[in-house]
C-alpha positions as a Python dict, from the first residue, in 0.01 Angstrom:
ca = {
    (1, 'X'): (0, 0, 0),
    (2, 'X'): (-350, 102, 116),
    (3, 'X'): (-399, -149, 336),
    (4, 'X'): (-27, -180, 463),
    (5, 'X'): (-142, 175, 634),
    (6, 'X'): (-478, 104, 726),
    (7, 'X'): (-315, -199, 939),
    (8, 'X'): (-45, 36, 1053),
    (9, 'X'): (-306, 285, 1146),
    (10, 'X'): (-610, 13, 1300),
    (11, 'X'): (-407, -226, 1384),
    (12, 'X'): (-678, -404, 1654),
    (13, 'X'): (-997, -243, 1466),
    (14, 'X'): (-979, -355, 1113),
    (15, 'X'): (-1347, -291, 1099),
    (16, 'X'): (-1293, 69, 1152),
    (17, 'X'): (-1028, 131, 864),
    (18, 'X'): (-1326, 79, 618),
    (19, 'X'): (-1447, 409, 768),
    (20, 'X'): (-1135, 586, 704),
    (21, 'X'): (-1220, 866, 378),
    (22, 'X'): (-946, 721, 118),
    (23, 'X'): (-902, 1072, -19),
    (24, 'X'): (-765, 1208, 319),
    (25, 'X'): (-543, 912, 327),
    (26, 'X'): (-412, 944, -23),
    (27, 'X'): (-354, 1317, 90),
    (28, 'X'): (-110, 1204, 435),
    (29, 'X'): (58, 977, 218),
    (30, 'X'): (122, 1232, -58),
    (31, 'X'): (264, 1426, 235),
    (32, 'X'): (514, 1221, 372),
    (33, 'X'): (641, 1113, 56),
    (34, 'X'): (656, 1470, -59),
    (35, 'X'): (847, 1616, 244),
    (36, 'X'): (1162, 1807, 282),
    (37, 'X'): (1419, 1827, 535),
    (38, 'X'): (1437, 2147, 544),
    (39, 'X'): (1064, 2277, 555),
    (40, 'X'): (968, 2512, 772),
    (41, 'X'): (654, 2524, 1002),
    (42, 'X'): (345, 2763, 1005),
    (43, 'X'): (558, 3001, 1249),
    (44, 'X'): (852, 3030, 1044),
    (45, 'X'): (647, 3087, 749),
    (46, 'X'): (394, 3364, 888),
    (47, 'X'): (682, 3556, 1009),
    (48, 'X'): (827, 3566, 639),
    (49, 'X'): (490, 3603, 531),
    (50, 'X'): (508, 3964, 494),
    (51, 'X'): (819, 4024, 284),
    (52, 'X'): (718, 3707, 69),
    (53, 'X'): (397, 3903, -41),
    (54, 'X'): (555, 4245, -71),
    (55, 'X'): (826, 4041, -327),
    (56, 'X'): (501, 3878, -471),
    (57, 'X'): (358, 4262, -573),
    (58, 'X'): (726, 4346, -707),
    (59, 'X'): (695, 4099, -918),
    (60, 'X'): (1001, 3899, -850),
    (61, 'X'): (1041, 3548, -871),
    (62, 'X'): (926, 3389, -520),
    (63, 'X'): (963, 3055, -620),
    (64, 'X'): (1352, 3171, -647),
    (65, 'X'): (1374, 3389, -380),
    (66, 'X'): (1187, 3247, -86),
    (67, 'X'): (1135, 2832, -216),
    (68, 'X'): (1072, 2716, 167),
    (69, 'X'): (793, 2986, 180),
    (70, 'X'): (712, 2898, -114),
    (71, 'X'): (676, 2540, -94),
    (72, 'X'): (499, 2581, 285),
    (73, 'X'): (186, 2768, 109),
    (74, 'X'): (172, 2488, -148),
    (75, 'X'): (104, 2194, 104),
    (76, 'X'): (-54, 2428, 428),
    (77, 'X'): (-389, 2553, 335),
    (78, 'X'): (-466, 2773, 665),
    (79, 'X'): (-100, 2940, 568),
    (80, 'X'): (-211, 2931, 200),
    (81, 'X'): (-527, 3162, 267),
    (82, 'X'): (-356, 3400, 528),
    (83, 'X'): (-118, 3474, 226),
    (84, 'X'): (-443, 3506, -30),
    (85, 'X'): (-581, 3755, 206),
    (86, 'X'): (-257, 3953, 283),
    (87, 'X'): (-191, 3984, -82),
    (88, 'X'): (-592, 4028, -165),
    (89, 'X'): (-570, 4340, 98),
    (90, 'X'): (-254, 4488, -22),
    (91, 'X'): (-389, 4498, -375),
    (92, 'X'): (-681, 4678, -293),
    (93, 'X'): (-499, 4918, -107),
    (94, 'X'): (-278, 4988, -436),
}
């Protein structure tokens, strides 16, 4: 499967696949295969961002309550620490 994409992605410059980091590859793949048709986008999920953390400190089930939120932190890492900090900030303030 590996080199299926790596022709799909060099198709002219095989040389140049070799240079391609297998890890980040595994990682796209992973992605795609993992996707849903009804995710949302880094928008969408910053603008629930808020009430997803207040539900967080309530301790209600977010997984349950918000599951495209939910699932958008788990696979975006630049939405991922925006929440970390949010949540990190509103403890402190507790």
């Amino acid at each position: 499967m590996f080199d299926k994409l790596m022709r799909a992605l060099f198709p002219s410059r095989r040389h140049e696949a070799a240079r391609v980091d297998p890890l980040i590859v595994k990682s796209l793949v992973r992605g795609i295969m993992t996707a849903r048709p009804d995710e949302i986008g880094c928008g969408e999920c910053f603008e629930e961002l808020d009430c997803f953390v207040e539900m967080k400190l309530a301790g209600r089930d977010v997984t349950e309550a918000m599951p495209l939120v939910h699932d958008h932190l788990q696979r975006c890492g630049p939405c991922r620490e925006e929440f970390e900090a949010l949540l990190m900030a509103l403890r402190s303030m507790a």
